[in-house]
KELOMAR-479039 format. One record per residue (C-alpha): residue number from 1; residue in one letter; x, y, z. Coordinates in nm, 2 decimals. Layout:
<sites>
pos: NUM | code: a | X: X | Y: Y | Z: Z
...
</sites>
This chain:
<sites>
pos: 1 | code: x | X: -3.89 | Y: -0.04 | Z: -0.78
pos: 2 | code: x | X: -3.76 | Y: 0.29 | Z: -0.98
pos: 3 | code: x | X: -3.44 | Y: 0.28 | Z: -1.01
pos: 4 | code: x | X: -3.25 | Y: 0.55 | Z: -0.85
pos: 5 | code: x | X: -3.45 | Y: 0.36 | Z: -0.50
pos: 6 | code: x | X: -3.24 | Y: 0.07 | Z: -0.64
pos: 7 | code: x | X: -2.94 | Y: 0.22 | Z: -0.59
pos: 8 | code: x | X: -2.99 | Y: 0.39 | Z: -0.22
pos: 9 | code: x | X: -3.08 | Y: 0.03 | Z: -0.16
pos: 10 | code: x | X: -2.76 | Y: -0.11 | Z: -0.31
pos: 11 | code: x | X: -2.56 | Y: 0.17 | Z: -0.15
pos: 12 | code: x | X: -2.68 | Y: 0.07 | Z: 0.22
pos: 13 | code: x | X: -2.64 | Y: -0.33 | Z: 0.08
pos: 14 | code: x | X: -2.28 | Y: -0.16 | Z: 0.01
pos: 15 | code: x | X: -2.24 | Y: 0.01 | Z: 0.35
pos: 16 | code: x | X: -2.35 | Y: -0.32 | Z: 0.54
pos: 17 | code: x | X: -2.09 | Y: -0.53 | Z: 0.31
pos: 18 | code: x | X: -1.84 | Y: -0.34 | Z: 0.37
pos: 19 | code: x | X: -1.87 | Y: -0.29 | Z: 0.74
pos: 20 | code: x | X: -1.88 | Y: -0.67 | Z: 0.79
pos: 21 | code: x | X: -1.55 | Y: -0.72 | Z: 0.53
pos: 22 | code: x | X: -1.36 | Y: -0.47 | Z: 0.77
pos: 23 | code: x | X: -1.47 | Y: -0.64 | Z: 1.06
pos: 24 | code: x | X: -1.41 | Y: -0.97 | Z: 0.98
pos: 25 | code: x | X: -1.23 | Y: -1.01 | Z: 0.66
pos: 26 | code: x | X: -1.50 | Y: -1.20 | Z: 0.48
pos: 27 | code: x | X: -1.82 | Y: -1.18 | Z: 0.41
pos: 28 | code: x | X: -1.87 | Y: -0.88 | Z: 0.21
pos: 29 | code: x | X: -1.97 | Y: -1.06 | Z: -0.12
pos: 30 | code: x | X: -2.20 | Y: -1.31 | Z: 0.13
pos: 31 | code: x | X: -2.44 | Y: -0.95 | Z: 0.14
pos: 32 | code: x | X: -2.29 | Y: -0.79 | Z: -0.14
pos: 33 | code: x | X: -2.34 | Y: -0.99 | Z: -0.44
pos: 34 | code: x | X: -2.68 | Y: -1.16 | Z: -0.35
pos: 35 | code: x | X: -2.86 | Y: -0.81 | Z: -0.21
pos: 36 | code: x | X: -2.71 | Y: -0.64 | Z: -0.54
pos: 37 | code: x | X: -2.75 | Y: -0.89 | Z: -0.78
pos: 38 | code: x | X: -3.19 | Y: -0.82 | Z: -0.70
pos: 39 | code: x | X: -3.12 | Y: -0.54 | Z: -0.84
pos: 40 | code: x | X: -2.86 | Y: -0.56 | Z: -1.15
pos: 41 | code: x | X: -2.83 | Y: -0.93 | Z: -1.17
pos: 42 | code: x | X: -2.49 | Y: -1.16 | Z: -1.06
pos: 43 | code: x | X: -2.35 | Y: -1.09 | Z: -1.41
pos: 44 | code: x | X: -2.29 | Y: -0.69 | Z: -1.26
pos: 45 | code: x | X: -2.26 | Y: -0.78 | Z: -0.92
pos: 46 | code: x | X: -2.00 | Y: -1.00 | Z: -0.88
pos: 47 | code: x | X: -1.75 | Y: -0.76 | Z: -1.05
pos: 48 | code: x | X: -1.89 | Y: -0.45 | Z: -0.91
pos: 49 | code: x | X: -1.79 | Y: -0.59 | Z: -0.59
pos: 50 | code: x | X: -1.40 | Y: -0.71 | Z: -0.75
pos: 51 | code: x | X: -1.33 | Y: -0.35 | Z: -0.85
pos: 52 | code: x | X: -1.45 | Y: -0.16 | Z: -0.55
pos: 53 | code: x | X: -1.30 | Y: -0.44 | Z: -0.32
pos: 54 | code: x | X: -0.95 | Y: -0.43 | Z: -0.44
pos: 55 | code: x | X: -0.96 | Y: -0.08 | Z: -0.47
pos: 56 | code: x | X: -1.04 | Y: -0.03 | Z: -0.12
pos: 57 | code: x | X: -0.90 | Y: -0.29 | Z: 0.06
pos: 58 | code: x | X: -0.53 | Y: -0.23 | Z: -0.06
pos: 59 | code: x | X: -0.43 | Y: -0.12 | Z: 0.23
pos: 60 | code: x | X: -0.56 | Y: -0.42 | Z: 0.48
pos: 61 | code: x | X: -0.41 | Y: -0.67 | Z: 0.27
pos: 62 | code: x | X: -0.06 | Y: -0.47 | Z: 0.25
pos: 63 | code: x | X: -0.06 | Y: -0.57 | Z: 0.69
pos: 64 | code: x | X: -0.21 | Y: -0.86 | Z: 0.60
pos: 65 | code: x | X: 0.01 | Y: -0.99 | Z: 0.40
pos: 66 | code: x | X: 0.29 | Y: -0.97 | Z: 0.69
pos: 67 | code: x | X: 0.09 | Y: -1.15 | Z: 0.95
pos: 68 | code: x | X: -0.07 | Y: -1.44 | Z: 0.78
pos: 69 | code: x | X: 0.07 | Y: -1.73 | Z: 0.76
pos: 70 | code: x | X: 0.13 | Y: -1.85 | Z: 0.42
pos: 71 | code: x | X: 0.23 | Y: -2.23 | Z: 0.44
pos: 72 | code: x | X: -0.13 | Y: -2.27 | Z: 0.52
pos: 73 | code: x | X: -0.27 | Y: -1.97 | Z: 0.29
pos: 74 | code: x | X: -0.08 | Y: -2.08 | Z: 0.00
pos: 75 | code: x | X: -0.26 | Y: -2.47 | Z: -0.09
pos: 76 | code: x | X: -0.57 | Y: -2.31 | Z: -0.11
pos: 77 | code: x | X: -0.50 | Y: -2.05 | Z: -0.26
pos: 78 | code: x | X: -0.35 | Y: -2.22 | Z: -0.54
pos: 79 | code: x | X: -0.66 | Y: -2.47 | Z: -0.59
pos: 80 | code: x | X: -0.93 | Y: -2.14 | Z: -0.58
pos: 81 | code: x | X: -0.71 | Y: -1.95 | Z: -0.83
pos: 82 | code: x | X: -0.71 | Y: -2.28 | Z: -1.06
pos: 83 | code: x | X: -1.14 | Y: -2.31 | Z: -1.01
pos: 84 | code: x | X: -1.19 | Y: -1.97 | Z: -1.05
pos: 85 | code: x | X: -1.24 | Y: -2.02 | Z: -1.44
pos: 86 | code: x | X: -1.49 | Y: -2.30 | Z: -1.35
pos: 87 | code: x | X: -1.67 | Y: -2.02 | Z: -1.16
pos: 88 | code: x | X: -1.69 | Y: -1.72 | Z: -1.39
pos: 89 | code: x | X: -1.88 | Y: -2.01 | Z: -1.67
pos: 90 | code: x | X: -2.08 | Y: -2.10 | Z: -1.42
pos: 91 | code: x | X: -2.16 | Y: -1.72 | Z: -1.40
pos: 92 | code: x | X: -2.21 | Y: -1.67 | Z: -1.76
pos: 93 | code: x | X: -2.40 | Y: -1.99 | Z: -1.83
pos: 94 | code: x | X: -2.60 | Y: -2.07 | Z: -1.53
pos: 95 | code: x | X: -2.97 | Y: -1.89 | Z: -1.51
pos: 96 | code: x | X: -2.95 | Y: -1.61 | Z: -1.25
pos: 97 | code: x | X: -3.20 | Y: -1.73 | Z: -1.05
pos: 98 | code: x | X: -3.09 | Y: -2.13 | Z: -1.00
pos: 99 | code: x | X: -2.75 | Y: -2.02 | Z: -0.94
pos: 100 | code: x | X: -2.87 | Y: -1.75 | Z: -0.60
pos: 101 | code: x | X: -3.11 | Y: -2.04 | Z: -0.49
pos: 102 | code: x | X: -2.77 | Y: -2.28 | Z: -0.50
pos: 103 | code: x | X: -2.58 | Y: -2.02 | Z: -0.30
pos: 104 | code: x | X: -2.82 | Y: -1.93 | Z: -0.05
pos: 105 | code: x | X: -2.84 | Y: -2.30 | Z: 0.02
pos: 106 | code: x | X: -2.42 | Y: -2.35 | Z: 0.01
pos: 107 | code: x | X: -2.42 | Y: -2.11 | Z: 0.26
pos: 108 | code: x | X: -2.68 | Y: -2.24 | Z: 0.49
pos: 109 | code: x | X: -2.50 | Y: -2.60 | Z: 0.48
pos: 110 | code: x | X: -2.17 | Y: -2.45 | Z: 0.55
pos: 111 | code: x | X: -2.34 | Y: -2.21 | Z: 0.81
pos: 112 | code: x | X: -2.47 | Y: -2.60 | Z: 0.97
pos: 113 | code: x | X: -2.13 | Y: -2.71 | Z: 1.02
pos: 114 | code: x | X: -1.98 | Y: -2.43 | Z: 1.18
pos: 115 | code: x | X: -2.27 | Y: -2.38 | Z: 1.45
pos: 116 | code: x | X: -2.21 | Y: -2.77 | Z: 1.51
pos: 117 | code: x | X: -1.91 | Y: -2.72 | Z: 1.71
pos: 118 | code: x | X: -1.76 | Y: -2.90 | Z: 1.39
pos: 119 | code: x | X: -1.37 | Y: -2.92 | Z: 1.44
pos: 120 | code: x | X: -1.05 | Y: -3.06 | Z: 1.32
pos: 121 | code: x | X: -0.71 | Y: -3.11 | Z: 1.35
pos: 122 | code: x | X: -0.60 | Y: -2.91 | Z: 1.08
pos: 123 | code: x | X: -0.35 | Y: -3.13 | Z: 0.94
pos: 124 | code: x | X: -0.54 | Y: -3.29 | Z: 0.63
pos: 125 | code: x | X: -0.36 | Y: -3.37 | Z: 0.33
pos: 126 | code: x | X: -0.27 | Y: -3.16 | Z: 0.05
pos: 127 | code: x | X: -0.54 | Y: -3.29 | Z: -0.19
pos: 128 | code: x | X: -0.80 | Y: -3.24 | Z: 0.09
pos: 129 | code: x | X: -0.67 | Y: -2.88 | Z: 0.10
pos: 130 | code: x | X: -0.66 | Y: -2.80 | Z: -0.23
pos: 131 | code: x | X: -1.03 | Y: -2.91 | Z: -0.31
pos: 132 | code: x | X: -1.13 | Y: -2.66 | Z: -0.02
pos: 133 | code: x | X: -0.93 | Y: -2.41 | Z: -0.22
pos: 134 | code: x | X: -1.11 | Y: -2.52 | Z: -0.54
pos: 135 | code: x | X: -1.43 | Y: -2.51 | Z: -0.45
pos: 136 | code: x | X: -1.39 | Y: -2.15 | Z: -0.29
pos: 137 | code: x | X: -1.25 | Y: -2.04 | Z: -0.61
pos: 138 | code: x | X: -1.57 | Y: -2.20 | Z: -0.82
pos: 139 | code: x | X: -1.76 | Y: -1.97 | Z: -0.57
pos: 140 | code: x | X: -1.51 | Y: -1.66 | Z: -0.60
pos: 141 | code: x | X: -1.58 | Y: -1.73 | Z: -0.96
pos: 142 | code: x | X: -1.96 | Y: -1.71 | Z: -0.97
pos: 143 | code: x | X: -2.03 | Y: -1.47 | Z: -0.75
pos: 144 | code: x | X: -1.75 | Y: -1.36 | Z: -0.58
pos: 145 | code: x | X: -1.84 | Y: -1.57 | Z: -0.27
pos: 146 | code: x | X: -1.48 | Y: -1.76 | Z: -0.16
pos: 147 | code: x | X: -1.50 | Y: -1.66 | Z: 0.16
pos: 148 | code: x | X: -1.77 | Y: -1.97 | Z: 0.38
pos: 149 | code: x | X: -1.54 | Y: -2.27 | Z: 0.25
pos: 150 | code: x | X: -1.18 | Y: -2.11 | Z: 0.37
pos: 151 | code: x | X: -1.39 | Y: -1.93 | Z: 0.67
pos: 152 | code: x | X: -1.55 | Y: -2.32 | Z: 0.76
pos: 153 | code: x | X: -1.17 | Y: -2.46 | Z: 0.73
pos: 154 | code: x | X: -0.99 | Y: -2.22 | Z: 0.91
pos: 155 | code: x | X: -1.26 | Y: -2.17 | Z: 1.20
pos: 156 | code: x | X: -1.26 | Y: -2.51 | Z: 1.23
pos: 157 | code: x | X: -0.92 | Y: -2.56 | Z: 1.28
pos: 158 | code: x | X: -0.98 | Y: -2.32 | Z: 1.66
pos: 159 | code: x | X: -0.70 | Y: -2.07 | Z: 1.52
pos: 160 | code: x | X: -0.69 | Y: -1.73 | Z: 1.68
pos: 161 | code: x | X: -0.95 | Y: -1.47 | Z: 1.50
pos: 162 | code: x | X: -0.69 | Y: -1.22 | Z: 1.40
pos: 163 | code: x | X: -0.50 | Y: -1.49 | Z: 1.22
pos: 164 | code: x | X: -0.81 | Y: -1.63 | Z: 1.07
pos: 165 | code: x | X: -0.84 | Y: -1.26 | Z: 0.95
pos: 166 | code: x | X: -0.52 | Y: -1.19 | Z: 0.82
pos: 167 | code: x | X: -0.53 | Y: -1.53 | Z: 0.64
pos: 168 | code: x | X: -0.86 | Y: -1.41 | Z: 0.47
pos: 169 | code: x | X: -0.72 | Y: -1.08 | Z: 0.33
pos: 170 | code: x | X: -0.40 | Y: -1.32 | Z: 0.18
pos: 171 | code: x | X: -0.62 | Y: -1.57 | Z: 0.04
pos: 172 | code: x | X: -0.86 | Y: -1.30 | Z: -0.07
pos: 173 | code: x | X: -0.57 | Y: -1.11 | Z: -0.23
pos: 174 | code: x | X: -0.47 | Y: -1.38 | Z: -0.45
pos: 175 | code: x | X: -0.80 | Y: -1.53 | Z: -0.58
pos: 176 | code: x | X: -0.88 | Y: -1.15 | Z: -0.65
pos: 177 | code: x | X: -0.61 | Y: -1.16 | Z: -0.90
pos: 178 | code: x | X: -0.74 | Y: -1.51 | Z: -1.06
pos: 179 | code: x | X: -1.10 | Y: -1.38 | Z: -1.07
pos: 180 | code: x | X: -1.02 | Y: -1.02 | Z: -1.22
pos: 181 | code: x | X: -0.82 | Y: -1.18 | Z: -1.52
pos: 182 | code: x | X: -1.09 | Y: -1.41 | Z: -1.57
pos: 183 | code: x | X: -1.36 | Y: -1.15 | Z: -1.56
pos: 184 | code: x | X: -1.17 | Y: -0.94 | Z: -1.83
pos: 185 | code: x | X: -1.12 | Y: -1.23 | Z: -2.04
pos: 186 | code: x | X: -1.51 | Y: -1.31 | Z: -2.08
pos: 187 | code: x | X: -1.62 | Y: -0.95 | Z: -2.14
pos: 188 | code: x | X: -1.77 | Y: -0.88 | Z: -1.75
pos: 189 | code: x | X: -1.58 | Y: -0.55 | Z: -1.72
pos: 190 | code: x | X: -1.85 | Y: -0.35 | Z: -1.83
pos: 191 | code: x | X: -1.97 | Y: 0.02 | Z: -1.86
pos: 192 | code: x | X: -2.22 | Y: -0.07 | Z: -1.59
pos: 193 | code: x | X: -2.00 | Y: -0.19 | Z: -1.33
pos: 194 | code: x | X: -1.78 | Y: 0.11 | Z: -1.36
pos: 195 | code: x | X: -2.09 | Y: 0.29 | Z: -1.31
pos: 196 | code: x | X: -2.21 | Y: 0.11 | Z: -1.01
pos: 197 | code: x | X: -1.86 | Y: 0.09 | Z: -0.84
pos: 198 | code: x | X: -1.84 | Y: 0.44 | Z: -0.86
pos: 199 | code: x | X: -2.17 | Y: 0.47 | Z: -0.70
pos: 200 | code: x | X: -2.13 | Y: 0.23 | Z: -0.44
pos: 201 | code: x | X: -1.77 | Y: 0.27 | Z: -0.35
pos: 202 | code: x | X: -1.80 | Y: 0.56 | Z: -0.12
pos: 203 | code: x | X: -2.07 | Y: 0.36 | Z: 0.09
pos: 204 | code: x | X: -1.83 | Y: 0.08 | Z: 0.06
pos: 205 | code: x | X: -1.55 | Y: 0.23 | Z: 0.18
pos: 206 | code: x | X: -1.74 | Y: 0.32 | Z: 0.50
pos: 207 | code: x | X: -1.82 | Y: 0.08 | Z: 0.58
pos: 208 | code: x | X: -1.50 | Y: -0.08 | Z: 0.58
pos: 209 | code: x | X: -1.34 | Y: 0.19 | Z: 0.80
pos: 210 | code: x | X: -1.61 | Y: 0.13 | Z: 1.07
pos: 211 | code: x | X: -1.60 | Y: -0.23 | Z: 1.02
pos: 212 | code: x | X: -1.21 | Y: -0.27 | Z: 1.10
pos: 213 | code: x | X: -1.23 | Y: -0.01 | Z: 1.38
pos: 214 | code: x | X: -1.49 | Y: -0.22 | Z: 1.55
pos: 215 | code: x | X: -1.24 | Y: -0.52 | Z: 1.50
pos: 216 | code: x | X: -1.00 | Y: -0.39 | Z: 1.75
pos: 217 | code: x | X: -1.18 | Y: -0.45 | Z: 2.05
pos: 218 | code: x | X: -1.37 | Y: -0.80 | Z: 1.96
pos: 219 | code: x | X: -1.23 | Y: -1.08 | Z: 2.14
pos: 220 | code: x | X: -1.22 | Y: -1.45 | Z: 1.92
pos: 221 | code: x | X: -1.57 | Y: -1.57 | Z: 2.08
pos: 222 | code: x | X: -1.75 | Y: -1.22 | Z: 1.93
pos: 223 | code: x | X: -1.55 | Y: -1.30 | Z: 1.63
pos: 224 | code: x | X: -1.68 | Y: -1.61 | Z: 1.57
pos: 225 | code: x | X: -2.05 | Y: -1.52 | Z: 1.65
pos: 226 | code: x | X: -2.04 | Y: -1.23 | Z: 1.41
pos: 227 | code: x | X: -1.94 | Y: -1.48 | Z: 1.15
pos: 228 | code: x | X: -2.20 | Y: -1.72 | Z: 1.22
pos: 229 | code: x | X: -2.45 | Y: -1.44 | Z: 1.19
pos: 230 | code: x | X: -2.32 | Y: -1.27 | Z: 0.90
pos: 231 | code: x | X: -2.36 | Y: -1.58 | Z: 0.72
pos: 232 | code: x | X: -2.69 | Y: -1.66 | Z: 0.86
pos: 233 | code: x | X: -2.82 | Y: -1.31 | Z: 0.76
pos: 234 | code: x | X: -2.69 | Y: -1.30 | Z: 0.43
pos: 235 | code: x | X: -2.81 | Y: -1.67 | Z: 0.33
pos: 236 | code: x | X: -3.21 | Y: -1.54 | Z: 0.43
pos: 237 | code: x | X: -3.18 | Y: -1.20 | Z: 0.28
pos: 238 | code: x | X: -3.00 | Y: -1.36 | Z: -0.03
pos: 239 | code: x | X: -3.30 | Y: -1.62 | Z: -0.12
pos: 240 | code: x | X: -3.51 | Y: -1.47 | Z: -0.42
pos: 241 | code: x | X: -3.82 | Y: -1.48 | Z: -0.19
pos: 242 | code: x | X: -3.73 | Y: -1.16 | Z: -0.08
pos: 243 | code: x | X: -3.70 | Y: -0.99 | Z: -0.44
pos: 244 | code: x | X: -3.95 | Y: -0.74 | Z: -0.38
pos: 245 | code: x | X: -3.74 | Y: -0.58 | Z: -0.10
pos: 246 | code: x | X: -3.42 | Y: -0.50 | Z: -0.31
pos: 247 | code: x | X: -3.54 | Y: -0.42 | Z: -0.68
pos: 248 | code: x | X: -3.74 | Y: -0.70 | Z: -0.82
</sites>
């Protein structure tokens, strides 16, 4: 595919991404990274995504911040923001292609136990807690994907969707930290993702003021189907079968 059609397809990947971040709170990088990373590969994806996230989102996560509740943000938040260096070698060492096939498939599992009707009490222990944490931030590492494990534990838990948002921005605010330090440190800040984020961030930020404008009138059971389907779309579009649709 010629190139400048890559990038009107990443910018509508972009638009999509960001409408379903500002809708739900998660799963822009589910579409984002996956979509893009046809295109320009995960190594310009991922933080492509970190910089015109952050950028944009400042101001969700400022409310955010005030309404989440942080004796349940803060565990796994800690145990992502630990894993995150796990994640961004896993990034640099791990073939392109095995590591999309291993997240398509993470996010079909975790897409499993949530249609289930899976629940729980949401009173596990600390070290149950903070491997939830860790293995979002291995995820928020390699492809800026944290979002499914904290989405599956929070969901399952039955908490009210505007909490289970705000929580999301929080959590998302922190690891964002972890994984931009990280991302500086191995050499991932590149020319071409300041490039590409200044492409893509207008469509972006579109998106994201559609998306959390649309938020306002869902009630918790539309909430919850958009998330199953967000993830269900993104783990189908994501597989490398469909290469040929997005620049490869």
């Amino acid at each position: 595919m010629p190139f400048d059609m890559a990038l009107v397809s990443a910018a509508l990947v972009a638009l999509i991404a960001g409408a379903t971040r500002g809708f739900s709170g998660f799963g822009g990088a589910l579409i984002f990274v996956p979509l893009v990373s046809a295109a320009f590969g995960p190594k310009v994806a991922a933080p492509t995504l970190l910089v015109i996230d952050t950028a944009l989102t400042l101001p969700f996560v400022a409310s955010a911040l005030r309404a989440c509740i942080w004796r349940q943000v803060a565990p796994l938040a800690v145990g992502a923001v630990v894993a995150v260096p796990f994640g961004v070698l896993v990034l640099r060492h791990v073939d392109a292609l095995t590591l999309r096939w291993a997240l398509a498939g993470l996010s079909i599992v975790l897409l499993g136990i949530l249609v289930s009707g899976w629940r729980h009490s949401g009173r596990h222990g600390l070290p149950t807690t903070l491997a939830i944490g860790a293995l979002a931030g291995t995820l928020g590492g390699a492809a800026q994907m944290s979002g499914p494990p904290v989405v599956a534990y929070w969901l399952g838990s039955g908490q009210p969707s505007a909490l289970v948002r705000a929580n999301l921005f929080g959590f998302f605010a922190l690891v964002t930290l972890a994984s931009g330090t990280a991302y500086v440190a191995n050499g991932l800040m590149t020319l071409e993702v300041g490039r590409l984020s200044l492409v893509l961030g207008p469509a972006y930020a579109a998106g994201l003021f559609a998306g959390s404008r649309a938020f306002r009138g869902a009630s918790d059971r539309h909430f919850r189907l958009a998330a199953y389907w967000i993830i269900a779309c993104a783990a189908f579009l994501s597989l490398p079968l469909f290469d040929g649709l997005f620049g490869r």
